[in-house]
N, C-alpha and C positions, 0 to 999 in steps of 0.2 A: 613911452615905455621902452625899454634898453633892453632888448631879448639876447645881448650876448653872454655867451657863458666864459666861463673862467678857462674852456679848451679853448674855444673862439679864439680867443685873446690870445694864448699861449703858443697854435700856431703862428701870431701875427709878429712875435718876439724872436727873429728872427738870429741862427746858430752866430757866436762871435767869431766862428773858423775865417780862416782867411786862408789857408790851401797852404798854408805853412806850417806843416805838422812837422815839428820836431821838439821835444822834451827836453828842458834844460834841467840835468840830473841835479846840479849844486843847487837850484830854486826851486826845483819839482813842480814848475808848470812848463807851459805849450810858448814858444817863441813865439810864436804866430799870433793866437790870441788870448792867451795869457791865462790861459785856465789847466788847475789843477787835474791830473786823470782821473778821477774824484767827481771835478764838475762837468770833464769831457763824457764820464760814462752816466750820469746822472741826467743830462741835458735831455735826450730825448724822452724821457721822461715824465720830468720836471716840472712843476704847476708854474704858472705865469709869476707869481710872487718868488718861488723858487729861483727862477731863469731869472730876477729882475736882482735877488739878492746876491747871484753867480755874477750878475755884470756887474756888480757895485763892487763885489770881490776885486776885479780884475781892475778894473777902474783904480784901484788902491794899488793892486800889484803893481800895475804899469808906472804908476809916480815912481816910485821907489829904484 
């Protein structure tokens, strides 16, 4: 039986920061880790599905 919860989890998803906060105004996310201020002010919040759909985001941004 699997008694973990959906917080469980959500702690275990672990911030994409990398200590390199700076905004790049022309793209409007985070050099660092590539997340929108949108998803940086949302993160601790954020349900585990939330935080996993925020990394799939950035995961896109960073190709490009």
């Amino acid at each position: 039986m699997n008694t973990q919860t959906d917080s469980d989890f959500t702690v275990s998803i672990p911030s994409p920061c990398t200590g390199v906060c700076r905004l790049e105004v022309a793209r409007r996310f985070c050099v660092g880790c590539g997340r929108t201020t949108q998803e940086i002010a949302a993160w601790p919040t954020a349900s585990a599905q939330a935080r996993l759909t925020i990394l799939q985001a950035v995961r896109v941004r960073q190709k490009k």
